[in-house]
C-alpha positions in Angstrom: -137.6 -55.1 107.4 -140.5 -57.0 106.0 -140.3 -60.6 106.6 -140.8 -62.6 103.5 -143.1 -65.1 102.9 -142.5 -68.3 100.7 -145.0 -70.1 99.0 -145.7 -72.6 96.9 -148.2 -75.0 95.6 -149.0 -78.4 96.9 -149.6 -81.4 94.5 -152.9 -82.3 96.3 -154.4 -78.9 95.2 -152.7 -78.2 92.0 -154.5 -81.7 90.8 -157.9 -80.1 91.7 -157.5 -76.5 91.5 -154.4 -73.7 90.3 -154.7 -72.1 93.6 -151.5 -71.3 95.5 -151.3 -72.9 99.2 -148.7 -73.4 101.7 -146.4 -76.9 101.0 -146.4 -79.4 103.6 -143.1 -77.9 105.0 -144.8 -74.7 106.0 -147.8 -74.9 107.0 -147.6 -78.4 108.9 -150.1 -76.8 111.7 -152.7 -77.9 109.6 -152.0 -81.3 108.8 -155.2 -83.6 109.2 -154.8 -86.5 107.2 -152.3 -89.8 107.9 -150.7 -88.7 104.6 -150.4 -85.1 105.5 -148.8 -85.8 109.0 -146.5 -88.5 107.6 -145.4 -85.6 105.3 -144.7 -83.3 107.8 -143.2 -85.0 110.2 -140.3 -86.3 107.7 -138.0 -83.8 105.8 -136.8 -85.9 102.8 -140.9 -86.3 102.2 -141.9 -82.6 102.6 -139.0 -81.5 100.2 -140.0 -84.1 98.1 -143.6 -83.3 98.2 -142.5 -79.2 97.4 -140.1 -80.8 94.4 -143.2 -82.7 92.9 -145.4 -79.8 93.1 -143.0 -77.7 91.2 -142.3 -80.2 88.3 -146.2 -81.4 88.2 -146.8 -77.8 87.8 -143.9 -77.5 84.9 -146.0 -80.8 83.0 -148.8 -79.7 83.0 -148.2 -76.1 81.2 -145.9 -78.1 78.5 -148.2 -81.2 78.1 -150.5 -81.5 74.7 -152.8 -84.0 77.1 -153.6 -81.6 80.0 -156.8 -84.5 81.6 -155.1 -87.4 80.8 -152.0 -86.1 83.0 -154.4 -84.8 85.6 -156.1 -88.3 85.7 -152.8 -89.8 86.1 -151.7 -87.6 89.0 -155.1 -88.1 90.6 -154.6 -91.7 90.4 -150.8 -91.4 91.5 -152.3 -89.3 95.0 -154.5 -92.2 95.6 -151.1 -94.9 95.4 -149.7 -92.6 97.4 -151.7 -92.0 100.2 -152.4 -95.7 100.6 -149.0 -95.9 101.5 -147.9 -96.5 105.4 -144.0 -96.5 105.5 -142.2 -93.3 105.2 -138.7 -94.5 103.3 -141.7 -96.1 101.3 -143.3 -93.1 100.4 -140.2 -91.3 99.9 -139.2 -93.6 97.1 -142.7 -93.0 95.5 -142.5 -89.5 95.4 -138.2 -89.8 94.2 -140.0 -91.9 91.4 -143.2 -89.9 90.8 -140.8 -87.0 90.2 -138.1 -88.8 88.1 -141.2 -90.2 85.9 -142.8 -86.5 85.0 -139.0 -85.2 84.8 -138.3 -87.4 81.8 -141.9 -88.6 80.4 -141.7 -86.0 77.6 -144.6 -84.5 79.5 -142.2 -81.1 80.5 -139.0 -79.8 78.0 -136.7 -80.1 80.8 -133.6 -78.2 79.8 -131.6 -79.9 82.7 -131.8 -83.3 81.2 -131.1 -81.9 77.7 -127.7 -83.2 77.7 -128.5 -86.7 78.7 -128.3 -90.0 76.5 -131.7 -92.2 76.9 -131.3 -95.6 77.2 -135.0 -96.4 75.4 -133.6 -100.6 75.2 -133.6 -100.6 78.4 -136.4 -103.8 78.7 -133.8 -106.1 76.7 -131.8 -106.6 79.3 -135.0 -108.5 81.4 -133.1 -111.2 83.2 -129.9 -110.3 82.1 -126.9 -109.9 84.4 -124.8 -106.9 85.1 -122.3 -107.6 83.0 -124.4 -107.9 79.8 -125.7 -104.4 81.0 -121.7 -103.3 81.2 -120.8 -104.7 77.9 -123.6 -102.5 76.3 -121.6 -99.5 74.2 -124.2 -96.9 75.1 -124.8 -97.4 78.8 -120.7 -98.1 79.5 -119.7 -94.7 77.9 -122.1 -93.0 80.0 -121.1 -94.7 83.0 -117.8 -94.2 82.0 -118.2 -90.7 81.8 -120.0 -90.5 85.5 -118.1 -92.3 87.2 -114.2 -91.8 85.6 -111.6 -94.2 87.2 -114.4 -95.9 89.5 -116.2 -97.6 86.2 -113.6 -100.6 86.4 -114.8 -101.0 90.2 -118.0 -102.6 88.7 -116.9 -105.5 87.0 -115.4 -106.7 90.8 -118.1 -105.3 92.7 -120.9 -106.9 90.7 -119.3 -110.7 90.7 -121.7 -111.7 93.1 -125.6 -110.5 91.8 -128.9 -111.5 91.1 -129.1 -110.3 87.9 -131.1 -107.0 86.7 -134.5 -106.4 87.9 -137.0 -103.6 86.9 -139.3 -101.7 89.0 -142.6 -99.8 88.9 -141.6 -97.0 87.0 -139.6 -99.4 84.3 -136.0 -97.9 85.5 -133.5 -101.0 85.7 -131.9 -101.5 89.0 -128.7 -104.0 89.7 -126.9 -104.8 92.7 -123.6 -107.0 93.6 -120.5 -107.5 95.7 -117.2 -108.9 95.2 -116.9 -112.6 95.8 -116.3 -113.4 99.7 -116.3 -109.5 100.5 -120.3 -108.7 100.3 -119.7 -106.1 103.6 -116.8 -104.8 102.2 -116.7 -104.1 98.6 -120.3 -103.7 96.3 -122.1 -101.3 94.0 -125.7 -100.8 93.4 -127.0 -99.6 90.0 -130.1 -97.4 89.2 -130.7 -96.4 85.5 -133.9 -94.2 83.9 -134.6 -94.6 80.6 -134.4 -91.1 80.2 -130.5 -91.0 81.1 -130.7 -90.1 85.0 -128.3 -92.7 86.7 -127.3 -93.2 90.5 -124.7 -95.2 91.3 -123.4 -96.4 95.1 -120.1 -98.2 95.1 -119.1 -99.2 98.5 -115.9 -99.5 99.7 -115.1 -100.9 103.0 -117.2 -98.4 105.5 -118.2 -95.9 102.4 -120.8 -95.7 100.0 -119.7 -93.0 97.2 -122.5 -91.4 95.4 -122.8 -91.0 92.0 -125.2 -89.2 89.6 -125.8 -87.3 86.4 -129.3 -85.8 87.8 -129.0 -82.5 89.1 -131.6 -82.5 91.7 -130.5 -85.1 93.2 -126.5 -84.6 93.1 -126.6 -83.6 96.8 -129.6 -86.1 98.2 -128.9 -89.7 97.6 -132.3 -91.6 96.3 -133.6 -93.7 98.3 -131.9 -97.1 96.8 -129.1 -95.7 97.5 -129.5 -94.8 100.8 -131.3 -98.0 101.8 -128.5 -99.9 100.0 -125.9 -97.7 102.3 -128.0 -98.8 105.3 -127.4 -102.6 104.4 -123.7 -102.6 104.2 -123.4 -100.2 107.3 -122.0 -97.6 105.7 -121.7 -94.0 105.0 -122.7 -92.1 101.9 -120.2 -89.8 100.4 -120.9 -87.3 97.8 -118.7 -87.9 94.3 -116.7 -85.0 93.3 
């Protein structure tokens, strides 16, 4: 029997060139670079790194602005391989991905059935329960998260307030008054619809999210916010 091989195509060389080459995850032998042995030697980054590659490739056969998303990639590799920390570098390539997935830049049928959230940037130094009381994102994180939605309101007493980060998705994070170890929730919202939500509850973080690709593979807010509180992430069902 004739062993198969798998391939596919890496985001460093799909920026310069269409050529097909092995992805960090299988051909690790010939790592050279920091970047390229910081990949290998973490699994959340090569699987990320394979991920990109794949929805990179999918923007740039849909996009009317081929350079300009080229340029943008190119200038993206450069952030990235400045970049020293590997839960670091993770969340850049979570991001990177997450910003081409819902940029307009592919016709993503997986995210079809999504509600944006394009007023987002009103909610700049609001608190979480301004971002609660708003009618479109409460039905959808109503819909996500079912009986757990009127956790929030408790779990977010304690905050400080709504931030935004690089890639303009709104992030919030609080605990219940006197209980910060015990009961909390952290909030990460797209523009484009994708949410990710970690309510903890004593020793457990359950997972939430309407994005597909990650349904199984907490981002790495998440994760880190599990880390704080000292405990384990369980998967919704």
């Amino acid at each position: 029997m004739q062993k198969r091989i798998v391939q596919c195509v890496t985001v460093t060389m799909m920026v310069i060139m269409p050529l097909v080459s092995w992805c960090a995850s299988f051909n690790c032998a010939k790592a050279s670079t920091r970047t390229e042995k910081m990949i290998c030697s973490n699994d959340g980054i090569s699987k990320a790194d394979e991920s990109l590659a794949k929805t990179y490739k999918s923007a740039l056969a849909t996009t009317q602005d081929k350079a300009t998303l080229k340029q943008q990639q190119k200038d993206w590799l450069k952030k990235r391989d400045a970049v020293t920390n590997e839960a670091a570098m993770l969340l850049l390539y979570q991001e990177r991905i997450t910003q081409l997935s819902g940029s307009g830049a592919i016709n993503s049928t997986d995210h079809a059935a999504l509600q944006p959230f394009p007023h987002l940037n009103k909610f700049v130094g609001a608190g979480p329960d301004e971002v609660l009381k708003d009618k479109i994102i409460q039905n959808a994180l109503k819909k996500l998260l079912g009986k757990h939605f009127k956790d929030l309101d408790i779990y977010l007493n304690v905050s400080e307030g709504v931030s935004f980060n690089s890639v303009g998705a709104l992030e919030m994070e609080g605990c219940m008054a006197h209980n910060c170890m015990g009961n909390a929730a952290k909030i990460y919202i797209q523009k484009n619809g994708q949410i990710y939500v970690g309510i903890l509850d004593n020793n457990k973080v359950l997972y939430f999210t309407n994005d597909k690709y990650y349904k199984d593979k907490p981002i790495t807010s998440i994760t880190n916010f599990a880390k704080e509180k000292e405990a384990t992430i369980v998967l919704a069902k």
